[in-house]
N, C-alpha and C positions, 0 to 999 in steps of 0.2 A: 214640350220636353226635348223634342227634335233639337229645334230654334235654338235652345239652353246648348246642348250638347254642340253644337256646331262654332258657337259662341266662343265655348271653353278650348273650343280646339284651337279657333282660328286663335284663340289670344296665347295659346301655347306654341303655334307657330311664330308670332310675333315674338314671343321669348326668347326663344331661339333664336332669331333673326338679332334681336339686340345684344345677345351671347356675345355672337360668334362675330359682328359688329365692333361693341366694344373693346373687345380681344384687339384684332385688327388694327383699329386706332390707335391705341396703347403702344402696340408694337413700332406701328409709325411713328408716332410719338418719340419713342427711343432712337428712332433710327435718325429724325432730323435731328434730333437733339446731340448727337455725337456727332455727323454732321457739322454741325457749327460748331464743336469744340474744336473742330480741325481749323476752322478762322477766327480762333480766339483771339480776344482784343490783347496783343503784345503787352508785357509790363510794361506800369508808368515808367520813364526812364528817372524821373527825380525820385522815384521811392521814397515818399517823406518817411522820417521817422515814425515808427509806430508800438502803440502797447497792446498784450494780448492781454486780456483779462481771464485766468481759470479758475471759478469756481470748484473748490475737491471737495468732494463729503466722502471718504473711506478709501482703502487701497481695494478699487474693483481690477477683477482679470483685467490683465495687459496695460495697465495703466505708466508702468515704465513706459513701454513702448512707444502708447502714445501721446508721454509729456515728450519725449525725447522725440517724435517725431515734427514739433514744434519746436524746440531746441536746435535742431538742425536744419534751420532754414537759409538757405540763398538768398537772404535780404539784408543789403548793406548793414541797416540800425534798425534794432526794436529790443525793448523790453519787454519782460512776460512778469505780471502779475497774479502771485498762485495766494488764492481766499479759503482761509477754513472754520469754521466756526465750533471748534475745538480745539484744543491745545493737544490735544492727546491723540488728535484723529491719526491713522496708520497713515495716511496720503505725505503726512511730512515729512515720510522717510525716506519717499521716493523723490520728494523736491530736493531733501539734503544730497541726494547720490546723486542729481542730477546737475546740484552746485558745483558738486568736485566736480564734474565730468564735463562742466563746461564752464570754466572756472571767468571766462571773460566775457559772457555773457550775463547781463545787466537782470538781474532776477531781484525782485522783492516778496513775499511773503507776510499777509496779511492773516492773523487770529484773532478774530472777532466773535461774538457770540448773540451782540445786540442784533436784534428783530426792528424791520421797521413794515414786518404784514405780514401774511400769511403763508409767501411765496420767498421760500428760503434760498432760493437761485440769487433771485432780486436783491433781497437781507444785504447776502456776500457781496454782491456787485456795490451795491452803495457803500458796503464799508470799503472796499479795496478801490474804488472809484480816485481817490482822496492821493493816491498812490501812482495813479497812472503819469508820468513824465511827458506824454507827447499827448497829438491832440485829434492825434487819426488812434480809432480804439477798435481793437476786434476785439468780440466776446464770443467767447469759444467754448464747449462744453470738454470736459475731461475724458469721455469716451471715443474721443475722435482720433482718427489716425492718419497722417495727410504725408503728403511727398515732397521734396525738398522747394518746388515751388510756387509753394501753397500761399504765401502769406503774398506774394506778387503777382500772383492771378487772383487774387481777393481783392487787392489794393487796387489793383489796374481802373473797373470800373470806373471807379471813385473820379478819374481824371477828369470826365465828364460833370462839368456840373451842376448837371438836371439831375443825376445820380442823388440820392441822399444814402440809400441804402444798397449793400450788395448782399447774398445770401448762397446760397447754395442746395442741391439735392444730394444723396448722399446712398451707400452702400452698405448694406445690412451684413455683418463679419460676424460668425456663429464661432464660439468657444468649444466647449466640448458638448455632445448627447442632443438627446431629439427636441428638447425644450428649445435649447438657443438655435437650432436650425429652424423650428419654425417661427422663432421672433424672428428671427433675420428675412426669413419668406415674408413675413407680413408686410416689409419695408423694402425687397426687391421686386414681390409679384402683386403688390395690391396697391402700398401706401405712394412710391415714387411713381409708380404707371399712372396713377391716378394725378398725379401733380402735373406731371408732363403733359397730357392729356388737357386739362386744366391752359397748360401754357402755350398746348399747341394755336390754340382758341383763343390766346391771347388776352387772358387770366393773368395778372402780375399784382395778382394783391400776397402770393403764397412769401412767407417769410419764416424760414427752418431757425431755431434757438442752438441748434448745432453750432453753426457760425455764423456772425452778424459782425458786418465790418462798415462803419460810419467814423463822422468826423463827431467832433466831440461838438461844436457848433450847432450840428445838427440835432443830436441829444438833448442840449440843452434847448432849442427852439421846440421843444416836441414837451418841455415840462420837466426832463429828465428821467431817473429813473422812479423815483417815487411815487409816479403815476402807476407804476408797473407791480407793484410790491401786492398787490392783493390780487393779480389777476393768474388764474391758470393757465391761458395763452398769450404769455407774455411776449412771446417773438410775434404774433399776429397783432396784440396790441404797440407793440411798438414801430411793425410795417404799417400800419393804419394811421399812427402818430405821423409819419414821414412823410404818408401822400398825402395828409391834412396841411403840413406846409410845402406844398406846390411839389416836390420830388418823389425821382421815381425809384422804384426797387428796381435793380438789376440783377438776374439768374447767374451767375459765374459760371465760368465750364470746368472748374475742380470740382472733381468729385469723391473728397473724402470716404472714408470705410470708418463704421461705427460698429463697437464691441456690442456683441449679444451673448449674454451670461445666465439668463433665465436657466434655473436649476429645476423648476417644478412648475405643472399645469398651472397651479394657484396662482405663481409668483407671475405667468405668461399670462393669464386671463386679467390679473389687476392693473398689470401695465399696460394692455392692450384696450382694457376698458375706458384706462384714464384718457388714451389717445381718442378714441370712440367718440365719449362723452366729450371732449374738445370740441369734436368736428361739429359735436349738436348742438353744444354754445355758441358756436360763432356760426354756423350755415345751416340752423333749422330745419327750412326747406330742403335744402338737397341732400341733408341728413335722408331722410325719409326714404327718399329714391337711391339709397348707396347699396341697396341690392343687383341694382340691373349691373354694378361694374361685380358682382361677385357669379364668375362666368359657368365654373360646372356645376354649381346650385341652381343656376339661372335655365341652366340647357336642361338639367336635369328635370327642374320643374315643367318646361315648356316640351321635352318627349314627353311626362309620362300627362299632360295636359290635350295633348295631340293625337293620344293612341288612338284612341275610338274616332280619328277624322280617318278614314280610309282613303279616301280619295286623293290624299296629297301626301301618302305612305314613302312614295321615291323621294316624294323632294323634301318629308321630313328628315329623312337619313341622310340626306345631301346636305342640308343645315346642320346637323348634328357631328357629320363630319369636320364641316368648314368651321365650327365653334372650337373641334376638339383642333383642328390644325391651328387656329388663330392660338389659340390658347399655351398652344407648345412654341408657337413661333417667338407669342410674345414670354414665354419661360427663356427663349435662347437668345432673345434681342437684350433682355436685359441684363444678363452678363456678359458681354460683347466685352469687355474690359475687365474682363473678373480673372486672376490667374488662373484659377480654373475653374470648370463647371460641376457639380454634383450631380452627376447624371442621378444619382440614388434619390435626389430631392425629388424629382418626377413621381415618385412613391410617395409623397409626401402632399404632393399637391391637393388629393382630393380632403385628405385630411385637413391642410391648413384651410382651404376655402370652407369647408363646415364649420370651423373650429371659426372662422371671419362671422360666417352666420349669426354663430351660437353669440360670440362676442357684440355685434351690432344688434342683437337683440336687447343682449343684458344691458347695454349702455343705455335704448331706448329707455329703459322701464329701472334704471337707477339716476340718482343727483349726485350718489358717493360716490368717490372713486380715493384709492390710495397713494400716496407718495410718501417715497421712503421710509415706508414702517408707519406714516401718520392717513390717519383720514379725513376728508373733507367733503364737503357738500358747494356746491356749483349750482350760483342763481341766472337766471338767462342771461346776466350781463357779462359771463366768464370770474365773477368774484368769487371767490375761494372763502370758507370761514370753516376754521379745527372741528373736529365731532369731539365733543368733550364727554 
């Protein structure tokens, strides 16, 4: 029983050690990664022509904001392509206001309603596809909010051409009340540390549906989009598509800010879980082990795993320290670029990492998860098929 207890300790020591570990690397992570945004690869100077592709389903918070911050770009030529699959949807009222208000800017608008799968993203993109004028294509989600030289640091990559695909990481921007701050934690303090980390280690399989900028040659080498229409990680199956014909993903150093609107626990646990259940279609395995990057759960379990080892009481408190310092370092490394910080989110912390808990649990032990008011069930190959 000794032997047991000694056991349970030392593996609570070890707990802690990979805490306050992966803290640490996370944080460096961040820190290279800005870093080398300071030697970002100069725009291509031919800036080809280019089209944006955006999917709208409804007028979400800030969504002026962020068509127009697309609208406003520092790039010789491009058209933007806005896709809705209702006629009625409120989103085309904000395309209309954005017509006046940029009246020489090359805008089309696509209303379509035909389904070609499961994955209503996809649906819109095939039908507005038909629509795009040039043959360099970014597809960009509606929630995104970028800076005047966003669509030139996207493109830039591309000049390379072992490039196939460029992507990006991104910054979690909370609306109003405590729901949309902790959806935006999940994507500042868990979900991009973990990618970074990921690419520290030289990882480039990660591919964000946020923004995805390729040539249109490449799309079509890859099968197009129709490959894509039933799958729930359709930006990971279409990074996948890209390094099947010989090209590589490139990381960009834009780093867009994406809207968080979550009004309710409910509405933060479904969208969180859909993310979840991704991770466990497409990475099984390291699904399993996405505990050790959840850091004051992790420390927490490894003190109260440790109490009854006496004899390594100093230097439990000395790991438990350096878990809670890594942990804060890497809270302040990751808004290094943030207009401001919420110190108040610090309050917040231990709650969103339980609430990470509770969520990687629930994903374990569901196939369903929801999107947009619909639900669906996900078989191990990432296929999507309606809950009727």
């Amino acid at each position: 029983m000794e032997l047991l207890h000694e056991l349970i300790g030392l593996t609570g020591i070890g707990l802690l050690l990979m805490a306050g570990g992966y803290e640490a690397v996370a944080a460096l992570a961040f820190l290279v990664f800005e870093i080398r945004r300071r030697w970002r690869v100069p725009a291509n100077p031919l800036a080809p022509p280019l089209t944006v592709l955006k999917p709208l389903c409804g007028a979400e918070p800030g969504l002026y904001e962020n068509l127009r911050s697309f609208c406003a770009q520092d790039y010789p030529r491009f058209q933007i392509v806005f896709g809705v699959q209702d006629g009625a949807d409120p989103a085309l009222a904000v395309v209309t206001r954005l017509r006046r208000e940029f009246p020489t800017l090359p805008m089309r608008v696509v209303v379509s309603g035909l389904q070609h799968g499961s994955n209503r993203k996809i649906s819109s993109l095939i039908n507005m596809l038909p629509s795009a004028e040039h043959d360099l294509l970014m597809i960009a989600d509606s929630d995104a909010r970028v800076g005047p030289d966003y669509l030139s640091g996207m493109v830039a990559p591309l000049s390379d051409p072992g490039v196939g695909l460029v992507t990006c990481i991104y910054r979690g921007m909370p609306t109003t009340g405590v729901w949309s701050r902790l959806g935006a934690m999940y994507v500042n303090d868990w979900y991009m540390p973990s990618v970074l980390v990921a690419w520290l280690f030289g990882h480039r399989e990660y591919a964000s549906g946020l923004t995805l900028c390729l040539r249109r040659e490449t799309l079509q080498a890859t099968g197009g989009l129709q490959h894509l229409c039933n799958h729930l990680a359709d930006d990971y199956e279409l990074g996948a598509l890209v390094r099947g014909t010989g090209l590589k993903i490139a990381l960009s150093s834009q780093v867009p800010r994406t809207g968080h609107s979550e009004d309710s626990l409910d509405y933060l646990v479904a969208h969180e879980t859909r993310w979840m259940r991704t991770i466990r279609v497409l990475r099984p395995k390291s699904f399993r082990f996405l505990f050790l990057s959840f850091g004051f759960p992790l420390a927490l379990l490894g003190l109260v795993m440790s109490a009854e080892l006496q004899s390594v009481a100093a230097f439990r408190t000395s790991l438990l320290l350096a878990a809670v310092a890594a942990r804060l370092t890497l809270f302040m490394t990751s808004r290094l670029r943030a207009r401001a910080v919420a110190i108040s989110d610090l309050c917040l912390l231990p709650v969103r990492e339980l609430l990470l808990c509770w969520v990687w649990w629930r994903a374990s032990r569901t196939s369903v998860v929801t999107w947009r008011g619909a639900e669906f069930t996900v078989d191990a190959e990432g296929i999507m098929r309606s809950v009727s």
